[in-house]
C-alpha positions as CSV (number, residue, x, y, z in Angstrom):
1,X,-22.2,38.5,84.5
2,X,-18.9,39.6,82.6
3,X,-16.8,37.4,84.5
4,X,-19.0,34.6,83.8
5,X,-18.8,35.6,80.1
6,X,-14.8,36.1,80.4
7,X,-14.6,32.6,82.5
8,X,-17.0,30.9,79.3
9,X,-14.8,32.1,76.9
10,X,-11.4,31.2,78.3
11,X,-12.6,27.8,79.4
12,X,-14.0,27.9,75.2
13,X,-10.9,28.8,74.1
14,X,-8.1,26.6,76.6
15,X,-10.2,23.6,75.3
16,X,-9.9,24.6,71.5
17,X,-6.3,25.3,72.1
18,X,-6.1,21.7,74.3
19,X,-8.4,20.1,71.4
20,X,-5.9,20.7,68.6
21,X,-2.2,20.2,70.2
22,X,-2.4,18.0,73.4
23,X,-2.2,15.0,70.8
24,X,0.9,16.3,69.7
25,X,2.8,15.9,72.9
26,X,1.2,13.6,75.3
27,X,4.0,14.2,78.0
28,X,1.9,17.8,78.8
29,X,-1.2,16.0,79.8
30,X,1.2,14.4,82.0
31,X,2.9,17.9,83.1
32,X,-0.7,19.7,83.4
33,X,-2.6,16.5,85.5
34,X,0.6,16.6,87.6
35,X,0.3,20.6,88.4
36,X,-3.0,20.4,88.7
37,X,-2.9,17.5,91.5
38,X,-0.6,19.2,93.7
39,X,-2.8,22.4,93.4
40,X,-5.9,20.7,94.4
41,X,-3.9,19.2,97.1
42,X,-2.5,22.7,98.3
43,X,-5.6,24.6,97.7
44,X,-8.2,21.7,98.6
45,X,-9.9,22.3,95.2
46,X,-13.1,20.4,94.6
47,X,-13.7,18.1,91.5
48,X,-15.5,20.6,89.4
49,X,-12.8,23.5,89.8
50,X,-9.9,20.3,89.8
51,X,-11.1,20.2,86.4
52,X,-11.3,24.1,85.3
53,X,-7.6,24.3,87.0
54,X,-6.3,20.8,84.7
55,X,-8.0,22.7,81.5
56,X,-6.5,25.6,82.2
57,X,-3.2,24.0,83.2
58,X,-3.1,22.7,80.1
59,X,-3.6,25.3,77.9
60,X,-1.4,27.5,79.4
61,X,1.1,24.4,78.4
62,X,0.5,23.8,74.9
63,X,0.4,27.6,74.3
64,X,3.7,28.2,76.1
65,X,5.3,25.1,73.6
66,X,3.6,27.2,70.5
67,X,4.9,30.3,71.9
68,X,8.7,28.1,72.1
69,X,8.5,27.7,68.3
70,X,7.0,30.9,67.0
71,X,9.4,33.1,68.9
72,X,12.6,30.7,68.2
73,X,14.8,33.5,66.8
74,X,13.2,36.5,69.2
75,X,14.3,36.2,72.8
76,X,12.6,39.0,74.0
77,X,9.2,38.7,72.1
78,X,9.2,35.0,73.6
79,X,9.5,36.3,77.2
80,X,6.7,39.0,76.7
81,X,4.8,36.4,75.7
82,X,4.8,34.1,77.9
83,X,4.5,36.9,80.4
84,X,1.3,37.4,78.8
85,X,0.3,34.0,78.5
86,X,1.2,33.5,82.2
87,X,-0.4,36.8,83.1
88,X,-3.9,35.5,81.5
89,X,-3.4,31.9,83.2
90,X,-3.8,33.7,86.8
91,X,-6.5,35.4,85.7
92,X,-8.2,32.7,84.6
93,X,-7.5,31.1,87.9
94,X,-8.3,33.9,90.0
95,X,-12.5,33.3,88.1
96,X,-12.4,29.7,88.9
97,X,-10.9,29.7,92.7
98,X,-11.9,31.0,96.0
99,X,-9.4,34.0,97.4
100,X,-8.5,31.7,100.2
101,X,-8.0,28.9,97.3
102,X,-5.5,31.4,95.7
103,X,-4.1,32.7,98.4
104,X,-2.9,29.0,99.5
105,X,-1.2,28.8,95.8
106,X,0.5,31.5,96.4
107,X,1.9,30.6,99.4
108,X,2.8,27.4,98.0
109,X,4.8,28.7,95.0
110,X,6.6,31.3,97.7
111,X,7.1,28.2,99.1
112,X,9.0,25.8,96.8
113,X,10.9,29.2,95.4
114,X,12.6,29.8,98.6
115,X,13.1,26.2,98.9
116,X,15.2,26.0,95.6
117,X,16.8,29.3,96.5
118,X,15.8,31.5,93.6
C-alpha cells in the first residue's frame, strides 16, 4: 500500500513539475519521448508503463534544467542534486517496472557506456 501511495505521489508530482515547465522548452518533450522509446524497446514496456516511464522521463528533465539554473554558481550543490534527482528517478522506475524490465535497462545503459568507452 505505501508503494502505491509513494508511486501516486511521484506520478502527482513529475506531472505538476511537467505541467508548469515542459512549455518552456519543447526540445525535452522531444529528449524524454526519445528515452522513453528506446526503453520500451529495450525493456518491452507496455503502453500503460510506456507512459509512467515518458512522465517520469520527463520530470526528471525539466527538474535537472531547474536544478542547471538554481545551482549556476555552486558546482558541487549542482552535482548532489542531480545525484538526488537521479537517485529518485530509479526509484520511481524501480515502482512502475518489472525486475526483469529493470534489469534489461541496466544492461542496456552498461551497454552503450562501454560502447562510448567511459
Amino acid at each position: 500500500m505505501k508503494a502505491l501511495y509513494s508511486l501516486m505521489c511521484g506520478l502527482l508530482l513529475a506531472g505538476s513539475l511537467v505541467a508548469g515547465a515542459v512549455t518552456d522548452d519543447p526540445t525535452l518533450e522531444v529528449r524524454a519521448t526519445a528515452q522513453s522509446r528506446q526503453m520500451a524497446r529495450a525493456a518491452q514496456l507496455s503502453e500503460g508503463q510506456y507512459l509512467k516511464v515518458r512522465s517520469l522521463t520527463l520530470a526528471l528533465l525539466v527538474a535537472e534544467q531547474t536544478a542547471k539554473v538554481a545551482y549556476l554558481r555552486e558546482p558541487a550543490r549542482l552535482d548532489q542534486h542531480l545525484a538526488e534527482l537521479r537517485h529518485q528517478y530509479e526509484w520511481d522506475l524501480a515502482a512502475v517496472l518489472w525486475p526483469r524490465q529493470l534489469a534489461a535497462l541496466k544492461q542496456t545503459q552498461t551497454s552503450v557506456i562501454a560502447v562510448s568507452g567511459r
